[in-house]
C-alpha positions in Angstrom: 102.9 -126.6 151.3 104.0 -128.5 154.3 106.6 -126.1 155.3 104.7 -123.3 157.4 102.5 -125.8 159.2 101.5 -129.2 159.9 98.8 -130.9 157.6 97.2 -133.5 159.4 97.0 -137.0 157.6 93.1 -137.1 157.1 93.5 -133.6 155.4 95.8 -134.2 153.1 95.5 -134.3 149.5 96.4 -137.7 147.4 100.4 -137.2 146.8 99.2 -138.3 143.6 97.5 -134.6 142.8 99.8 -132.4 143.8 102.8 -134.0 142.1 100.3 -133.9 138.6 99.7 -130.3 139.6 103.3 -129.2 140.0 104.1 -131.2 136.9 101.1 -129.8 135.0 102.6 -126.1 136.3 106.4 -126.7 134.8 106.1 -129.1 132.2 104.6 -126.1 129.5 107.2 -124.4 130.6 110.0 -126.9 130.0 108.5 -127.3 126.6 108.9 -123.9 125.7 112.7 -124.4 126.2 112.9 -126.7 124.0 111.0 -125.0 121.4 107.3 -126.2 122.1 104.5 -123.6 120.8 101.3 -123.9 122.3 99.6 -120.6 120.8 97.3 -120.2 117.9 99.5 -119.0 114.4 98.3 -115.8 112.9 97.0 -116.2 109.5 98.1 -113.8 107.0 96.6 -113.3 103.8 98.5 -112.3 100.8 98.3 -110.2 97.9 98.4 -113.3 95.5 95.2 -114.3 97.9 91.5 -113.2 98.1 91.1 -109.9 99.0 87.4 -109.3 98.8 85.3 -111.0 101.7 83.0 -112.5 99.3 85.7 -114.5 98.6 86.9 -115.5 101.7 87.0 -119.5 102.0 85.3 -121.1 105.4 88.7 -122.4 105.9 90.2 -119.1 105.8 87.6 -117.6 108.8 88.4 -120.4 110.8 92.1 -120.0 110.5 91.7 -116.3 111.3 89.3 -117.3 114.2 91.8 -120.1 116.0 92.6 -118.1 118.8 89.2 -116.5 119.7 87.6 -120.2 119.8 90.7 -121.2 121.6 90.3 -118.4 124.1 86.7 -119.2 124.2 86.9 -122.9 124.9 89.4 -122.6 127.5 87.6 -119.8 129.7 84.0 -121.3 129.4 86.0 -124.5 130.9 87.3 -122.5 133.6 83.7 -120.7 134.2 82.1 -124.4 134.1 84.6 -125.2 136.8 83.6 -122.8 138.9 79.9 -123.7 138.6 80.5 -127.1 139.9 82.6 -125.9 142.8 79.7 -123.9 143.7 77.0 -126.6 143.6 79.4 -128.9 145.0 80.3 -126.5 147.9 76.3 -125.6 148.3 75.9 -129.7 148.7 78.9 -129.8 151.1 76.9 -127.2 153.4 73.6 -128.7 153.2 75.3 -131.8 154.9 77.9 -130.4 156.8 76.8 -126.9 157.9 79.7 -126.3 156.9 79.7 -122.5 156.0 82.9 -121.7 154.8 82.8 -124.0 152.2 79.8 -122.2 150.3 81.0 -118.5 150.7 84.2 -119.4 149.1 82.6 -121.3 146.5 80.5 -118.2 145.7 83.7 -115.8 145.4 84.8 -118.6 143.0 81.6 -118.3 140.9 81.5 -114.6 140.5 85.4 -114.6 139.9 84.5 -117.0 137.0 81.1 -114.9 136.1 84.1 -112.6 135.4 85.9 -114.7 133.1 82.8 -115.7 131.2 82.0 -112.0 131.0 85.4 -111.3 129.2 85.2 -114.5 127.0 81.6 -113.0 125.9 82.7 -109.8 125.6 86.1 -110.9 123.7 83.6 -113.3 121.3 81.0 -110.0 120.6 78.2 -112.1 122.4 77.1 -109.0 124.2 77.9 -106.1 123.7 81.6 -103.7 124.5 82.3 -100.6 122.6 86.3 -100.8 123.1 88.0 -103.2 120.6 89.2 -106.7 120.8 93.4 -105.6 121.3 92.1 -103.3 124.3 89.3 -105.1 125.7 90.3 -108.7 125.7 94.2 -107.8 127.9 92.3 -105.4 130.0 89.2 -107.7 131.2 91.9 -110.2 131.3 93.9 -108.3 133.8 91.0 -106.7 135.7 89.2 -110.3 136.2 92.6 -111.8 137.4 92.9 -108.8 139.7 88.6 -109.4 141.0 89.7 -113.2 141.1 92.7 -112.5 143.6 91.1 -110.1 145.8 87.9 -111.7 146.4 89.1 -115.1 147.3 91.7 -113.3 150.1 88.3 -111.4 150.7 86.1 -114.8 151.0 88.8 -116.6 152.9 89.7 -113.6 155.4 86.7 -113.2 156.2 86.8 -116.5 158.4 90.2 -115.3 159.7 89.0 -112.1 161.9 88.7 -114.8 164.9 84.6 -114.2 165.0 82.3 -117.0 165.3 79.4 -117.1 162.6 76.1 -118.6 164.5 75.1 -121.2 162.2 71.6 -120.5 162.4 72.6 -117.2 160.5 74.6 -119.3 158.2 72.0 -118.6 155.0 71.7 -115.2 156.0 75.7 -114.9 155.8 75.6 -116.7 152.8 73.2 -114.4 150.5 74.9 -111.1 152.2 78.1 -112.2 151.1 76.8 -113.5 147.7 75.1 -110.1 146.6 78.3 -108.3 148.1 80.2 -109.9 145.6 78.2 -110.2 143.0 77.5 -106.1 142.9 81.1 -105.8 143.1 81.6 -108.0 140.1 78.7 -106.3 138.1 80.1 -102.9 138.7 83.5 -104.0 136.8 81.8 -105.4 134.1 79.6 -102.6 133.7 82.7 -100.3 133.2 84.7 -102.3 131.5 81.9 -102.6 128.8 80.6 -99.1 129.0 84.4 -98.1 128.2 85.7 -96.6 124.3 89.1 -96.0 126.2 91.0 -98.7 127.9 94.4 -98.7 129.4 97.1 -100.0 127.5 97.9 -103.4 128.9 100.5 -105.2 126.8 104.0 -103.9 126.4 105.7 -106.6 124.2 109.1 -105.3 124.3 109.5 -104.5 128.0 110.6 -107.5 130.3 107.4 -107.0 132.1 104.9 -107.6 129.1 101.8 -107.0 131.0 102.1 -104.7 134.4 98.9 -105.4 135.6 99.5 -108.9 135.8 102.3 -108.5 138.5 99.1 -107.0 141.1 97.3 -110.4 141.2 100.5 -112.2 141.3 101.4 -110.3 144.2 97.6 -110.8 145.5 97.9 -114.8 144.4 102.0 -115.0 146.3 100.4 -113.5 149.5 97.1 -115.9 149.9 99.9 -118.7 149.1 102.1 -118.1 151.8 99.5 -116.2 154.4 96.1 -116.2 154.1 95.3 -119.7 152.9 97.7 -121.9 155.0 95.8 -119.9 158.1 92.6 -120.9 157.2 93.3 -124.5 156.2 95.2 -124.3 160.2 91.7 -122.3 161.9 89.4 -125.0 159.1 91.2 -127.8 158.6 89.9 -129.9 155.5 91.1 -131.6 152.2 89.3 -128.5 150.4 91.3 -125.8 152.5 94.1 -128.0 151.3 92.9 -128.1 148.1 92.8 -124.2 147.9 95.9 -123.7 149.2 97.1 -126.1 146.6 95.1 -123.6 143.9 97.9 -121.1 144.4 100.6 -122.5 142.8 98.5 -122.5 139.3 97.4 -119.4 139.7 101.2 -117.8 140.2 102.0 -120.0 137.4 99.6 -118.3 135.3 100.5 -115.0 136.2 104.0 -115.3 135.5 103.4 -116.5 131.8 100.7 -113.8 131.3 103.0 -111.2 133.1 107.1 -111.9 131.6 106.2 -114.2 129.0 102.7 -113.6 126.7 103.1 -110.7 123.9 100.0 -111.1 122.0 96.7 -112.5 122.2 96.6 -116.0 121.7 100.4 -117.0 122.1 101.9 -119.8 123.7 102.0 -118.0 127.1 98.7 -116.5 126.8 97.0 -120.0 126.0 99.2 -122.1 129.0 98.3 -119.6 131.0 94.2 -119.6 130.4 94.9 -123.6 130.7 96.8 -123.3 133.9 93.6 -121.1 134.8 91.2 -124.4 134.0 93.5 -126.3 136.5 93.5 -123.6 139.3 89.7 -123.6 139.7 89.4 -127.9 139.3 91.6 -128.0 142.3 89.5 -126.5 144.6 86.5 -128.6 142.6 88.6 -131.8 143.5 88.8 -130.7 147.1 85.6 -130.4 147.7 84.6 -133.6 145.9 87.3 -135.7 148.1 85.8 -134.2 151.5 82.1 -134.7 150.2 83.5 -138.7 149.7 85.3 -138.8 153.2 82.1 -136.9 155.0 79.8 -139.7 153.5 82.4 -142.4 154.1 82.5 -141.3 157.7 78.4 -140.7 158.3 78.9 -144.8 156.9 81.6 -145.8 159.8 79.5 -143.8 161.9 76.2 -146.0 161.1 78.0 -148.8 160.6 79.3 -148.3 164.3 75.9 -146.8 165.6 74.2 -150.4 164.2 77.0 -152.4 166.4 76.2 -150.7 169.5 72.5 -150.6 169.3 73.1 -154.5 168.5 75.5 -154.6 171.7 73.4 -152.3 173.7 69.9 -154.5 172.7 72.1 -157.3 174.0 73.0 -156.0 177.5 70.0 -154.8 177.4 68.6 -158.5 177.2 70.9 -160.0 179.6 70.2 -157.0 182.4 66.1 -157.6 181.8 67.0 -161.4 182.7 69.0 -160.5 185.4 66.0 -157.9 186.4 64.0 -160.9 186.6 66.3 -163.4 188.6 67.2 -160.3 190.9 63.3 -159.5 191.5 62.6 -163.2 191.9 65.1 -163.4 194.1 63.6 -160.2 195.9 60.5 -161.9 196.5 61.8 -165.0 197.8 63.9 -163.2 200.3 61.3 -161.2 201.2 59.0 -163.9 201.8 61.3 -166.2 203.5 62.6 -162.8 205.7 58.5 -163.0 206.8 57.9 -166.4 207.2 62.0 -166.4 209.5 60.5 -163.9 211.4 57.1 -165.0 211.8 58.5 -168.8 212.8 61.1 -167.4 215.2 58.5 -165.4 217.2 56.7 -168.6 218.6 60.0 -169.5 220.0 60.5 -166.5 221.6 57.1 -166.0 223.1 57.7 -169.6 225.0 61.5 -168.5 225.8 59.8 -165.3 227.4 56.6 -166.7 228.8 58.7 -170.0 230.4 60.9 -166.9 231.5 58.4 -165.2 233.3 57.1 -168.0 235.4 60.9 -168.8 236.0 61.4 -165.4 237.2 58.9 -165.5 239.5 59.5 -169.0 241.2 63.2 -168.1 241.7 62.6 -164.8 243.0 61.4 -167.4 246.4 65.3 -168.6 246.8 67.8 -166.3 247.0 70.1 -166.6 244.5 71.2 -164.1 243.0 73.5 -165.4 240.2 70.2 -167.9 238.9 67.9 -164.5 238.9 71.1 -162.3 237.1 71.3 -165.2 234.4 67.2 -164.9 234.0 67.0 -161.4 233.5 70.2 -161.3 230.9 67.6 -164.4 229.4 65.3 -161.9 229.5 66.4 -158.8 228.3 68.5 -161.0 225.3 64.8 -162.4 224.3 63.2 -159.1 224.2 66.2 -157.7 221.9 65.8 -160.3 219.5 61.7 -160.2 219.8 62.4 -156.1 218.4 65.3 -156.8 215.8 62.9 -159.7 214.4 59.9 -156.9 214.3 61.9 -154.4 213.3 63.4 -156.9 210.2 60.0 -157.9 209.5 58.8 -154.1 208.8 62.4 -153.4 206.9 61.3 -156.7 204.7 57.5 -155.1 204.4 58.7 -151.6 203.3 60.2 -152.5 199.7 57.3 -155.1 198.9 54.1 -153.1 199.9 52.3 -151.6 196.7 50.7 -148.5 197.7 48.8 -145.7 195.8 50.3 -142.4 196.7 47.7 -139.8 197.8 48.2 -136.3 198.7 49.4 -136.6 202.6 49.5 -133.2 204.6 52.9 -134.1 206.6 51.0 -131.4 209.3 48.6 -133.8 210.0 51.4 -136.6 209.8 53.6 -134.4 212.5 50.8 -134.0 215.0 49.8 -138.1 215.0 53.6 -138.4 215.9 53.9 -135.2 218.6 50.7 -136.9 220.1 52.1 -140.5 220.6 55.3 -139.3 221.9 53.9 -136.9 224.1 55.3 -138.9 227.6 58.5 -138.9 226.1 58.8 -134.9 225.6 56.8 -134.4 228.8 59.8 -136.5 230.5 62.6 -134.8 228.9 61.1 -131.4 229.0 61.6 -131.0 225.2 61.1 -128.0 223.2 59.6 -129.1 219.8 59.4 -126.1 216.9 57.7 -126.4 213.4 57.0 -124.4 210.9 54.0 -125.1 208.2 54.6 -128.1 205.8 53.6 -129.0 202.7 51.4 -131.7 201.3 53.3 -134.6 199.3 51.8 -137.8 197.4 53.0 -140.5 199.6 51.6 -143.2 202.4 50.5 -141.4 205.9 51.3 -144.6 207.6 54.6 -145.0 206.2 55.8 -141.0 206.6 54.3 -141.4 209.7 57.2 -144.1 210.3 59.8 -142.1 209.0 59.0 -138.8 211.5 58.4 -140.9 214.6 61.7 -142.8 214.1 63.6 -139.5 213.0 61.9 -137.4 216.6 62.5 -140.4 218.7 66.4 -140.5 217.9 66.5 -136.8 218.6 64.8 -137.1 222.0 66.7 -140.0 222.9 70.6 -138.9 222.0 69.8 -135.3 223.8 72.3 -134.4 226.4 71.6 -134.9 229.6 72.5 -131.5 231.1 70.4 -129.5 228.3 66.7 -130.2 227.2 66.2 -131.3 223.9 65.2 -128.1 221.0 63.5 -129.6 217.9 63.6 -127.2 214.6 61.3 -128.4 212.3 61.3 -126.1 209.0 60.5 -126.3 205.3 61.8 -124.4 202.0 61.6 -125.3 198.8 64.8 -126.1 196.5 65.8 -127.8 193.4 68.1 -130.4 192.6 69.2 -131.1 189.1 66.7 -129.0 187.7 64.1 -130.7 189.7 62.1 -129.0 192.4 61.6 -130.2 196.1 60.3 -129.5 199.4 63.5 -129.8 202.0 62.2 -130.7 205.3 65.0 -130.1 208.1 64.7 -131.6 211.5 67.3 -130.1 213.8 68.3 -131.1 216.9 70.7 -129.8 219.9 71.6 -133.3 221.3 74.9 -135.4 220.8 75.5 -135.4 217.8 78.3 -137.3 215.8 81.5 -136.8 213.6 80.5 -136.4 209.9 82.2 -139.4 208.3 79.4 -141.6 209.8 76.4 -139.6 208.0 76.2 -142.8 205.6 77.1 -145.5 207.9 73.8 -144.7 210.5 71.5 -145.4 207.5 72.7 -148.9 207.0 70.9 -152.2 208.7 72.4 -153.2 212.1 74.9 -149.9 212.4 75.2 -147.9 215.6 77.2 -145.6 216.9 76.9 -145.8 220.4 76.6 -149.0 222.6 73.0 -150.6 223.7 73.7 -150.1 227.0 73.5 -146.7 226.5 71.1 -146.3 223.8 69.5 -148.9 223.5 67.4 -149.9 219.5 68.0 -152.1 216.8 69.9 -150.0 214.7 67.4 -150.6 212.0 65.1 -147.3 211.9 66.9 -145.0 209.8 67.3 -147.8 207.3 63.8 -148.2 207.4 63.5 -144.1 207.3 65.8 -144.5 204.2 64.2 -147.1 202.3 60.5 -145.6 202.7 61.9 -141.8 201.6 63.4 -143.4 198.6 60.1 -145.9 197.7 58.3 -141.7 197.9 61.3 -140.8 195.6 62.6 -138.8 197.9 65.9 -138.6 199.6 67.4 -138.4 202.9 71.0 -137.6 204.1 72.4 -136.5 207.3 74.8 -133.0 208.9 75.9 -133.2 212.2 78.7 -132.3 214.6 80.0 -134.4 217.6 78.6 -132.2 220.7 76.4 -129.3 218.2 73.2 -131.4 217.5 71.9 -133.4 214.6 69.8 -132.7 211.2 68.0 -135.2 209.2 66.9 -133.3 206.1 64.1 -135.3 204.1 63.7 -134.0 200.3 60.1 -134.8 198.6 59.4 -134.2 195.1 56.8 -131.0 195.0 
């Protein structure tokens, strides 16, 4: 079974089973050779005997009616077999959508509908006009042909490399079910509709029943071709299972085909046994995957119950640290304002004393003493803006605010008219196009487009007057819809692998003698975009301008 393809471990039937099933498949056999009878004796009467049927003793029926309830027994096991399977395989679906599993438990149904038909028909339970030495062989031989060609039908079906939707799975289900079904129907209907069957049985002739070698044929070829491929395409323990089926079923042909002569023989019953076996296997299959799907669905709660017990965990110890990190927050926050608020007194008498320093001086003429004042100077008025500007970086992240519908046009034109001097002096060019209204704080936006305009004006070149692009579009981003705002400048510009360095606290890219800030306004820009949830990144090019493009939920 192993030697065409790999079985993996988890698919594998117990060794256990298949050594019983090749032992249950040559041991008749061996007993045979060794003089073993398993068939039901005829029972002659003779002339010394009754000979009227009045007088025929009970005993005598039954001896004379061995076989048939033999027969009878043995295929009504079989059919009850393949009743399970199919309520087992129906089960298997229901939990694993598994449709394979169903539509080859159906063609084993109606191939045992079959046998139950010719184990009626043989018993005179309904109705067939041919007699018992013609109709029992022929059913025989025409359900073992029905039984081969519809499970290479069920299984191929799976093999033509075309996906079923499993939302069609029912629909698939009951097509294939009546399909097989009518075809089943039709044979029974002419097989009992029939005075004149074929002659099956040729006792003499090595092959004692020709028909028999088409399903072994059938049974040899879904063996060694179609049933390994679908246990490689569907791997399972019941595609193993099935594949496992074939051996029986060859081993019943065989008997039935070189070795049965009559109706109940030793050949003829081993092989109706062997028939029980080949449909249990399949049953067995499907009862081993139904116990290792369940025992999986356990593991998998069992494991589902550990993380939700690891996850409720972390999620404890992250809502602590939540707690320590937001406390934390505050107190930073509030000792960041009461810093700055308690440095600025300082700095107010550093700069006033300055002043009246400045001016005293200014009477000897010294130039070193007034150079040293104004560095004083300058230094103090530096540290005055980064404290200001630390103290509204400190502000933005622990201000509530209740977001109402801004109109950024409005926003634009409070920041076009404060920096008015500045565009007038540099002879800028400022261009917008209509923008859109956002929830948000006007004071805040406000901040974020006077900071983002005043960089622009400032790092212009100085041979070219600054153009300002404003435009809008909308976009999404991970299925989420926004208004990109693009402010785009022709100044400076700078190299790209600095677009996330500018938007941290303190980081500059050009000396403050030459520009001079604090280098904290786009961090500020950045922290009140993202408190709008919003986002704000940077393109630019060293000498080809700047553009800040601002994203706002719509």
């Amino acid at each position: 079974m192993t030697k065409f393809f790999y079985i993996e471990d988890e698919y594998r039937l117990p060794p256990s089973i298949v050594i019983a099933v090749v032992v249950i498949c040559i041991v008749p056999f061996l007993l045979q050779l060794i003089g073993g009878d398993f068939g039901n004796a005829l029972h002659v009467t003779t002339t010394n005997q009754v000979s009227t049927i009045s007088q025929v003793t009970t005993d005598d029926m039954f001896y004379r009616l061995s076989g048939g309830f033999t027969h009878a027994l043995l295929e009504w096991t079989a059919f009850t077999a393949a009743i399970f399977v199919v309520l087992l395989a129906f089960c298997h679906y229901s939990i694993t959508n598994d449709i394979t599993t169903p539509v080859i438990g159906v063609a084993l149904f109606c191939a045992g509908v079959m046998d139950a038909f010719h184990t009626l028909a043989a018993t005179r339970l309904i109705s067939a006009v041919a007699e018992n030495k013609d109709l029992i062989p022929f059913t025989w031989a025409l359900s073992r042909v029905f039984n081969a060609v519809i499970m290479i039908a069920g299984v191929g079906i799976f093999l033509s490399g075309k996906k079923i939707n499993p939302k069609n799975g029912v629909k698939f289900i009951i097509l294939t079910s009546l399909v097989f079904a009518s075809i089943g129907y039709l044979l029974i209907y002419i097989s009992a509709t029939s005075y004149n069957l074929p002659q099956t049985q040729f006792p003499d002739a090595i092959i004692r029943r020709p028909y028999d070698i088409i399903p072994l044929l059938l049974f040899l070829f879904a063996g060694l071709v179609i049933y390994p491929m679908f246990a490689k395409r569907y791997p399972s323990i019941f595609a193993t299972a099935l594949l496992l089926s074939a051996l029986p079923e060859v081993a019943v042909e065989l008997h039935m085909a070189f070795g049965s002569q009559r109706l109940f023989d030793s050949d003829f019953n081993i092989a109706h046994f062997l028939k029980i076996v080949a449909y249990v296997i399949p049953l067995v299959g499907l009862v081993l995957d139904y116990v290792q799907t369940y025992k999986t669905q356990i593991e998998h709660h069992e494991q589902l119950k550990a993380t939700h017990k690891i996850l409720n965990t972390k999620a404890f110890e992250l809502d602590r640290i939540n707690n320590r990190l937001t406390q934390s927050n505050a107190e930073l926050e509030k000792f960041a304002y009461i810093a700055s608020h308690d440095l600025q007194e300082p700095l107010r008498k550093i700069q006033a004393f300055g002043d009246r320093l400045q001016k005293r001086i200014t009477i000897v003429d010294d130039e070193k003493a007034i150079d040293y004042i104004d560095r004083m100077q300058k230094s103090s008025t530096r540290m005055r803006s980064l404290i200001d500007d630390l103290l509204k970086f400190s502000r933005v992240g622990s201000e509530d605010y209740t977001p109402k519908s801004i109109n950024l046009n409005t926003v634009l034109k409070s920041v076009l008219d404060d920096l008015h001097i500045s565009i007038k002096e540099k002879s800028a060019l400022i261009n917008s196009e209509e923008l859109p209204s956002i929830l948000g704080e006007s004071n805040r936006l406000y901040q974020v487009f006077l900071n983002l305009l005043s960089n622009a004006l400032k790092f212009s070149k100085d041979d070219q007057a600054p153009i300002i692009t404003i435009s809008c579009q909308q976009t999404s981003v991970k299925n989420r819809d926004y208004w990109e705002i693009r402010i785009q400048d022709n100044g400076i510009g700078f190299e790209q692998e600095y677009a996330d360095k500018i938007f941290e606290v303190f980081q500059r890219l050009h000396g403050r003698s030459q520009y001079p800030g604090t280098g904290i306004g786009l961090a500020i820009c950045k922290k009140i975009v993202e408190k709008h949830n919003g986002m704000i990144y940077v393109e630019s090019e060293l000498d080809k301008g700047t553009c800040f493009i601002l994203l706002f939920e719509v």
